[in-house]
N, C-alpha and C positions, 0 to 999 in steps of 0.2 A: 761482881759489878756487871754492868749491863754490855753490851755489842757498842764499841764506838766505831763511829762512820763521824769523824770532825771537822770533814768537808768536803766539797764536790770539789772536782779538776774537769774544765773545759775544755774542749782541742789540748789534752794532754803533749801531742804530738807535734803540733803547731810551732814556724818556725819562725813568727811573725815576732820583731824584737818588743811588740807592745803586748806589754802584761795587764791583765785587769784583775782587780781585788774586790771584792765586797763582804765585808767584814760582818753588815749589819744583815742580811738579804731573809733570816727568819728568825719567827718566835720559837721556833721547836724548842723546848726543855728535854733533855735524856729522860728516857723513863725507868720509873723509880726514885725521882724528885719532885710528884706531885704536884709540879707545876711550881716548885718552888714559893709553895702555901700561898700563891696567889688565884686569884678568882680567874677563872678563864677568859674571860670576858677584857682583861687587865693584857693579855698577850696580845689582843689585835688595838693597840697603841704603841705610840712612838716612843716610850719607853723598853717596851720588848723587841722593836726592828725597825729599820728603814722602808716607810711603806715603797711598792714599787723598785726599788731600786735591784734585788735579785733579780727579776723580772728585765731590766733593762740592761742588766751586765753580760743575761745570755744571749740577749738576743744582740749587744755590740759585739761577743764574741763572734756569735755564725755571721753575723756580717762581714765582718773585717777579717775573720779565719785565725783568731788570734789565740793563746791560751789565757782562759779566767779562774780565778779562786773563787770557791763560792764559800763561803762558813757555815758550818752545817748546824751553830744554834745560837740561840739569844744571846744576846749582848747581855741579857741578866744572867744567865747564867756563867757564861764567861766572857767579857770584852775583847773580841778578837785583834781591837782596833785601840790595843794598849801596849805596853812595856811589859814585862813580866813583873816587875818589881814597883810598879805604879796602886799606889792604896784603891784606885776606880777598877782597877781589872776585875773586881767583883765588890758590885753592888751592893750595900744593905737601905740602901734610901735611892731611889730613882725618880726625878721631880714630884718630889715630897710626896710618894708613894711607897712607905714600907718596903723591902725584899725577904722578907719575916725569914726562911730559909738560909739567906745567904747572913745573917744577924748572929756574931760568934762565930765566925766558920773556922772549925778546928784547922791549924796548921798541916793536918795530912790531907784535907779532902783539901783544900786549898793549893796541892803541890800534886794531888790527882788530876784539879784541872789542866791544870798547864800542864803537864805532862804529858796527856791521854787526848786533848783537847786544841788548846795553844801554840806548844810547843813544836807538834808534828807541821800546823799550816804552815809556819815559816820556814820551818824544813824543807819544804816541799817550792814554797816559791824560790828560796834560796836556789836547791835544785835543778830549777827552772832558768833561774841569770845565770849560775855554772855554766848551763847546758847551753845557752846562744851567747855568751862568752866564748867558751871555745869555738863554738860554729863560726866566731866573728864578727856579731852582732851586737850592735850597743844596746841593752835593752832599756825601756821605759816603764813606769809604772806607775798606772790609772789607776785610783780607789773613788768605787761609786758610793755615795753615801745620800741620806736625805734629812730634812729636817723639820721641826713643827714651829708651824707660825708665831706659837708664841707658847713658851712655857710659865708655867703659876708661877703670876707677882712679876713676871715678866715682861719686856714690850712686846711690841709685836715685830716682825721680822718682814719686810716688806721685800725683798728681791726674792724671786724666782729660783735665783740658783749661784752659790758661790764656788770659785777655785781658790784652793788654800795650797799653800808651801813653807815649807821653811824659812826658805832661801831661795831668792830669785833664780830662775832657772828656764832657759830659751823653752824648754817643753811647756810647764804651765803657762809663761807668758804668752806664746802663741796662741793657748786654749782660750787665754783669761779674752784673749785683744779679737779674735774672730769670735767668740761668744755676742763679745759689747757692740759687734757690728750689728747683730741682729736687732729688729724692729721689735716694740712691745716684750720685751726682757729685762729686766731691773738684774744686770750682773754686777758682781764688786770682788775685788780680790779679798780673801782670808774674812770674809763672812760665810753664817755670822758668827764663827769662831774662827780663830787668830792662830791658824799652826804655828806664828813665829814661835807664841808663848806657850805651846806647849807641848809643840816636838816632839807626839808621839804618830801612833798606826803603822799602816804599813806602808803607805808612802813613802813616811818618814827612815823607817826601820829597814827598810828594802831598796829605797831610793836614796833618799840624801846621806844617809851613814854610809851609804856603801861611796856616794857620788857620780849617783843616776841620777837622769831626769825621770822629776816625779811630780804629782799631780793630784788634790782630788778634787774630785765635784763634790756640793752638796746641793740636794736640789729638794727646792719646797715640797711639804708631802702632798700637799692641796695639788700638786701637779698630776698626783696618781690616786685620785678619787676615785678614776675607771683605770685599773690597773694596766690591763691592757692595752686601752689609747694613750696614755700616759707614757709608758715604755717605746712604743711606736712613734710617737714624738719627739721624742729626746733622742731615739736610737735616728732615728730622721737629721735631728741637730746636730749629733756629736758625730755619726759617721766621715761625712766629710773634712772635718776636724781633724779626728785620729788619724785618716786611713795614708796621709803620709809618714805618720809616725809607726804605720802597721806593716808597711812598704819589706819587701826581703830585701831592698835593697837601700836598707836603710842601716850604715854600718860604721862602726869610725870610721 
C-alpha cells in the first residue's frame, strides 16, 4: 500500500487551550485509487471538500498560535467528520453523484481506512486535550467546515455561515451571539444542518462526549470564490471571537 501522511498538525506545540479541526480542508485521493473512478474535474466540488475552509483553519491557527488538525484527504475517500461505525464514513452516492470505487467496499479495505487514515487523527487530537489537560487547561474545540448553497432537488441555503452543537454550550453560544452582531451576515444556529440530530464529527467526538466546549462553523462556499480573500475575511471575523478562548490563560 501506499506512504500514508492522514494529516497535517499545526502549532503541534502550542499551548493555546483552543483546538481547531478541519475535517473537510481537501480533495486529495491516496494514490493508487485512481481518483476513486471519478473524473477529476468532480474533486474541485463540494462533494470532494469544503472549498476554502483548510485555507482559513491555517491561517486562524498562526493567528491566534493555537494547535490545528488538518485531514490530509477527501471526505470521499474517507469522512474524517463521521463515527467509525456510521454507514456515510464512506460514500458510494455523494449528492447524487456516483462514488463508483467506494460501491461494494470490501470489509478489509474498509477497516484499512479507518485504521491507517481515521483512526490515527483522533488519536492525535485526543493526544492533544491529554496534553493541556494535564498543563491545566480547559481545552475547546473549533471545527471549520463549509457548505453549497444549494444541493440537487434541494433549496437553496440563504445564510453566510452557521454554528452547530449538540448541546448548548457557553463556547458555541458566545460564537453564535458575537457572529449575529455583525452587519450583512445572515447567521443561524445548527444551520443548515442540525448537529442535535446527528451528533457526529469531531466536535461532537472530541467535545461534547468528552464534555468540552465545542463548536463548528459552517460557512457558505460562495464566501471563497477567491480563496484567499475569502480566508482573510473570516480569519478577520473569527479572530476576535476566538482569541479569548485561545488566551493561556484561559483554565478551569
Amino acid at each position: 500500500m501506499q506512504e500514508v501522511k492522514a494529516f497535517e498538525i499545526i502549532n503541534p506545540q502550542a499551548q493555546s487551550p483552543l483546538i481547531l479541526t478541519c475535517e473537510h480542508a481537501t480533495a486529495k485521493i491516496p494514490s493508487g485509487y485512481d481518483n476513486l473512478g471519478l473524473a477529476p474535474e468532480l474533486l474541485d466540488t463540494h462533494i470532494a471538500r469544503d472549498k476554502g475552509c483548510g485555507d482559513l483553519t491555517v491561517a486562524l491557527a498562526a493567528k491566534l498560535n493555537c494547535t490545528a488538525f488538518i485531514a490530509g484527504y477527501s471526505r470521499l475517500f474517507i469522512d474524517y467528520n463521521r463515527r467509525e461505525n456510521e454507514p456515510s464514513l464512506i460514500l458510494a452516492e455523494s449528492d447524487k453523484i456516483a462514488i463508483q470505487d467506494n460501491v461494494n467496499l470490501s470489509p478489509e479495505e474498509r477497516r484499512y481506512r479507518i485504521e491507517n487514515y481515521h483512526r490515527p487523527y483522533y488519536q492525535a487530537i485526543f493526544e492533544k486535550i491529554k496534553q493541556l489537560k494535564d498543563a491545566g487547561a480547559t481545552p475547546v474545540i473549533f471545527s471549520v467546515h463549509g457548505f453549497t448553497p444549494q444541493l440537487k432537488g434541494g433549496s437553496f441555503r440563504p445564510w453566510n455561515a452557521g454554528i452547530l452543537y449538540v448541546k448548548e454550550n457557553p463556547f458555541a453560544l458566545k460564537i453564535l451571539a458575537e457572529l449575529q452582531k455583525l452587519p450583512d451576515l445572515k447567521i443561524d444556529a445548527n444551520v443548515p444542518y442540525d448537529l442535535r440530530q446527528y451528533n457526529t464529527g469531531a466536535a461532537a467526538i472530541c467535545g461534547e462526549d468528552i464534555g468540552l466546549g465545542n463548536a463548528v462553523i459552517e460557512i457558505r462556499d460562495t464566501e471563497f470564490d477567491d480563496i484567499k480573500a475569502g480566508a482573510a475575511k473570516w480569519a478577520e471575523i473569527l479572530c476576535p471571537i476566538l482569541s479569548g478562548f485561545a488566551d493561556l490563560n484561559f483554565r478551569k
